[in-house]
C-alpha positions as CSV (number, residue, x, y, z in Angstrom):
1,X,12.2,-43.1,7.0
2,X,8.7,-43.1,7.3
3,X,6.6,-40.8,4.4
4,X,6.7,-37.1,5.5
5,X,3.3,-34.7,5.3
6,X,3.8,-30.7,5.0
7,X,0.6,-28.7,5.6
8,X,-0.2,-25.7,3.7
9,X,-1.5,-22.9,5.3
10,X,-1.3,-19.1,4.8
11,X,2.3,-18.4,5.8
12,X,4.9,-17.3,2.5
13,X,5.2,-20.4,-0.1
14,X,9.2,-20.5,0.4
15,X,8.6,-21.5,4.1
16,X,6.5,-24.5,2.8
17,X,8.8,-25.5,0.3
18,X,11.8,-25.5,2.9
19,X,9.8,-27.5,4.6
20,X,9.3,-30.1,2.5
21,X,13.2,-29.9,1.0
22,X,14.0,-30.7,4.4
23,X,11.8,-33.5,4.2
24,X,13.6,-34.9,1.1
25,X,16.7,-34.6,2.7
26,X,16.4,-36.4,5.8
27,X,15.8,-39.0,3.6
28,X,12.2,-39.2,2.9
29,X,10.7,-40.8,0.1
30,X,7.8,-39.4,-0.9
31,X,6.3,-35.9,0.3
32,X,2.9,-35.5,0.8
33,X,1.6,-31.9,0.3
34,X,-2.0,-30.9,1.9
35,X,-3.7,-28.1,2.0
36,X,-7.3,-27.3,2.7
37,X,-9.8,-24.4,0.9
38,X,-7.8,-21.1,0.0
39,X,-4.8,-22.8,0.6
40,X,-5.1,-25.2,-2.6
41,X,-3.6,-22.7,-5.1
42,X,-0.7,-22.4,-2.5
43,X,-0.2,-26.3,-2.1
44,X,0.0,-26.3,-5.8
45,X,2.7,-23.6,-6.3
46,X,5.3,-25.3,-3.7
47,X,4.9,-28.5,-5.5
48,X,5.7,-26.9,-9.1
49,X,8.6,-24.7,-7.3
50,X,9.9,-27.9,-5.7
51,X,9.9,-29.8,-8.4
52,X,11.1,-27.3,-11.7
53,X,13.4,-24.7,-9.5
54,X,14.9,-27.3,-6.8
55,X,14.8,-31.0,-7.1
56,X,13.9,-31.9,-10.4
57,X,14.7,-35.4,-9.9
58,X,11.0,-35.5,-7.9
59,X,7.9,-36.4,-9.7
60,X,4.1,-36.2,-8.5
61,X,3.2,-39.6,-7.7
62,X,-1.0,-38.8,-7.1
63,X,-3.2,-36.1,-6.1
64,X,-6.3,-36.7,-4.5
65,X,-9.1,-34.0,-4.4
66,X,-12.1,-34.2,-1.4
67,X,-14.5,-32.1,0.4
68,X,-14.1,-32.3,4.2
69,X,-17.5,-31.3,6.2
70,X,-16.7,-28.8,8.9
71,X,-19.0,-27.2,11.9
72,X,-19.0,-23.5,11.7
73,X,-21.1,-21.1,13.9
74,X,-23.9,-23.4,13.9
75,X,-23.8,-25.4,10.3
76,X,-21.8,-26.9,8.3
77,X,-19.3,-26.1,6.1
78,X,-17.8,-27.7,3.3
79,X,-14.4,-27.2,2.2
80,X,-12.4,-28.8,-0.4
81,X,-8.9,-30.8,-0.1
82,X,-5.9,-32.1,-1.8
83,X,-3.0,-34.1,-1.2
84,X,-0.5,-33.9,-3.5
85,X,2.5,-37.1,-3.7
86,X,5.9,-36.0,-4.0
87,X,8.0,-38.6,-4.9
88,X,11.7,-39.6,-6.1
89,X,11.9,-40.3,-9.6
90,X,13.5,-44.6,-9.9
């Protein structure tokens, strides 16, 4: 199966981390968890609660941090990313 992606955004952290169980269960290798401004600290916490309270067979492969540019009413906007790669440990 091909790698899964689970987006962060402002719903509860226990709906992201089903999400990306699921993921894992259908058979997915890796997970990759984005989020973008705000939604960092969020992206964080349902890797850690993925990884010590559910599967702790799954190790973070890599993060990458960035700053995405983004029009806003008129300017721009910058706004910082990350990715963070779930993967199965062997």
């Amino acid at each position: 199966m091909s790698d899964a992606v689970v987006f962060v955004g402002t719903k509860p952290i226990m709906n992201y981390v089903l999400a990306t169980l699921t993921q894992f269960n259908e058979g997915a290798e890796s997970v990759t968890v984005k989020a973008r401004g705000r939604a960092i600290s969020r992206a964080v916490d349902v890797a850690e609660i993925v990884r010590n309270r559910f599967l702790p067979g799954i190790n973070i492969k890599e993060i990458k941090i960035d700053t995405e540019e983004l029009e806003s009413e008129q300017r721009r906007v910058n706004v910082s990313t990350i990715e963070i790669v779930l993967e199965k440990a062997g």
